[in-house]
C-alpha positions in Angstrom: -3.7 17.4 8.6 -1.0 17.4 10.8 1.4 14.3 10.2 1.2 11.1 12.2 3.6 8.2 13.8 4.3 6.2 11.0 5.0 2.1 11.5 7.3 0.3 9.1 7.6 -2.9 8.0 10.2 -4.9 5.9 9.6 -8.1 4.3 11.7 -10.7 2.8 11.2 -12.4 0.1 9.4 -16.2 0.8 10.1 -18.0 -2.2 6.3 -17.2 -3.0 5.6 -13.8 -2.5 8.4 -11.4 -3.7 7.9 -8.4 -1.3 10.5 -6.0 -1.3 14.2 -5.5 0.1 14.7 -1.9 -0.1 11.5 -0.7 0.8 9.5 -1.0 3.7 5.6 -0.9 4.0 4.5 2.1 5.7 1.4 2.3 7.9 0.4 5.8 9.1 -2.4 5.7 11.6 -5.5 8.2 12.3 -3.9 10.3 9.2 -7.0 10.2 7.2 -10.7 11.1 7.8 -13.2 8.4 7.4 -14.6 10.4 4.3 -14.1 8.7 0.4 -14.2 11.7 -1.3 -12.0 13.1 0.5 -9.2 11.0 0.6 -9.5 10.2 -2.5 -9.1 13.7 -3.5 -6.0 13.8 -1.0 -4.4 10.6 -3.0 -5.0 12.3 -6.3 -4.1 15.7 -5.4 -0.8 13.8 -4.0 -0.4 12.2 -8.1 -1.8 8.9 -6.2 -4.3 8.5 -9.0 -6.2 5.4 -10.7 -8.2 5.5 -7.6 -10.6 3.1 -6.6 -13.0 2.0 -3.8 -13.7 -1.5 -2.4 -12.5 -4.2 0.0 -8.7 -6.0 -0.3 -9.0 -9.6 -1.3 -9.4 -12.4 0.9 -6.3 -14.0 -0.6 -2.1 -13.3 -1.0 -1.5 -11.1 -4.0 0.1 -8.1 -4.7 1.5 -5.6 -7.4 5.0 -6.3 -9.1 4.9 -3.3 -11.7 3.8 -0.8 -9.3 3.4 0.7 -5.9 -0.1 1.1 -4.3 -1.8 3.2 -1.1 -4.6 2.6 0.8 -6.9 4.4 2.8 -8.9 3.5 5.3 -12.4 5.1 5.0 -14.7 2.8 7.1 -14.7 0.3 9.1 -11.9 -2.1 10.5 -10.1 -5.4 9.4 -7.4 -7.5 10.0 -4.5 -8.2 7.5 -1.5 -10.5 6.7 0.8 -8.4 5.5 3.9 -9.7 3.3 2.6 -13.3 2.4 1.8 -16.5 4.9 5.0 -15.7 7.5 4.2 -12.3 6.9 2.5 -10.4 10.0 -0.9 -10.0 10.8 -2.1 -6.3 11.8 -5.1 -5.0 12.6 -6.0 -1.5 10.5 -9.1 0.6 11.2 -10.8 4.0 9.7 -8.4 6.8 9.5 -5.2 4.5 8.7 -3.3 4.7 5.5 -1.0 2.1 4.3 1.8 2.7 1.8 2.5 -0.7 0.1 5.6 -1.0 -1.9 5.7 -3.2 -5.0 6.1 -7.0 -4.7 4.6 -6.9 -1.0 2.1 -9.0 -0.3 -1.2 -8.1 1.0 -4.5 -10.4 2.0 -7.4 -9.5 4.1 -8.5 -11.9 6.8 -11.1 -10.9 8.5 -13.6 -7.5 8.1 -16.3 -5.4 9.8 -19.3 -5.8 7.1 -18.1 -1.8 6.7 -14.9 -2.0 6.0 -13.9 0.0 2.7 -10.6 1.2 1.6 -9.7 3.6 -1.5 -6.5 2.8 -3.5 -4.3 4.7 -5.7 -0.9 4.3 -7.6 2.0 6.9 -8.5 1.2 8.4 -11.1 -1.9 6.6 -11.6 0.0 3.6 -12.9 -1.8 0.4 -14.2 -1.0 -2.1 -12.1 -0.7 -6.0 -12.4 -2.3 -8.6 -10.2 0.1 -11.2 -8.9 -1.0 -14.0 -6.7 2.5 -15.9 -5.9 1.9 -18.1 -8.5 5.3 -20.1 -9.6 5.4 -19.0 -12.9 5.5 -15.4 -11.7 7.9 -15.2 -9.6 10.8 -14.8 -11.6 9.2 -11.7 -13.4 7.7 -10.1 -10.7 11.4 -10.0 -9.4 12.4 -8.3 -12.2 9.4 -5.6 -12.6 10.1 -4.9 -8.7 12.8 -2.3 -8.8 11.4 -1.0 -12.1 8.4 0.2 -10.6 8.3 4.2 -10.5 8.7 6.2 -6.9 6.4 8.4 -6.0 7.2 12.3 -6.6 5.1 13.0 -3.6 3.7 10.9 0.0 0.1 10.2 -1.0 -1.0 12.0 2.1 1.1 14.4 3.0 2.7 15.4 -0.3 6.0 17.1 -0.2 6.3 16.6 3.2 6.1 12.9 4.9 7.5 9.6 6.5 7.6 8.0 2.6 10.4 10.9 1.6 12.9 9.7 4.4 11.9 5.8 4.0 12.0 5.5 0.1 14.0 8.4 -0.1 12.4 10.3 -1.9 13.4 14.3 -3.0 10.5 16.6 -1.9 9.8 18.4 -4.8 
């Protein structure tokens, strides 16, 4: 798999939805083939485990204690990414997107194929936060607590997230 441009995006947080100042979301496109097994054996091969398969909600959320990847196996959709003034971006089969913690992430619209597979460092639990008041405060704190990555979930030693997160390869 040879390695792709990658996109980046940084988010500020809105007062509801914490995202996260040091680092950005990373979208790599076409790095993935449309097959789940497969990338789900690339995630966990890359210690992106806890790995699931499914849709991304239809509403703002995201992960304060923990960073999460997703893979595009099928399908297309469009999502706002890092909360209502975040952006909107269309993703489709083969992309992968590297979400830090804190950044939030809502589908808007799907193709009735659209699947993803997810993973986390280390195959971390991870929390569910939907920028409710109450949370804010201690998502902000979980934030920079949540582990890096020893390895890109695609590309492993190698990859965009080592010079973006900086991250050793080791």
């Amino acid at each position: 798999m040879s390695q792709q441009e990658v996109q980046t995006f940084t988010f500020e947080d809105d007062g509801v939805i914490p995202n996260n100042k040091d680092l950005p979301l990373l979208i790599y496109q076409g790095a993935i083939d449309g097959k789940t097994d497969k990338c789900q054996e690339i995630f966990h091969d890359n210690n992106w485990k806890n790995n699931w398969k499914g849709g991304v909600f239809g509403y703002h959320h995201f992960h304060s204690n923990s960073h999460e990847v997703l893979g595009v196996v099928s399908g297309s959709a469009v999502l706002t990414l890092g909360g209502k003034n975040g952006r909107e971006l269309p993703i489709k089969e083969g992309d992968v997107l590297i979400i830090p913690a804190g950044v939030g992430h809502k589908n808007n619209e799907a193709s009735k194929d659209f699947q993803v597979v997810g993973g986390y460092p280390f195959g971390e639990d991870y929390d569910l936060k939907t920028g409710d008041g109450q949370e804010h405060e201690q998502a902000l704190e979980n934030i920079p607590h949540a582990r890096l990555p020893n390895f890109d979930p695609v590309y492993g030693n190698r990859g965009a997230i080592h010079d973006h997160w900086n991250i050793s390869a080791s």
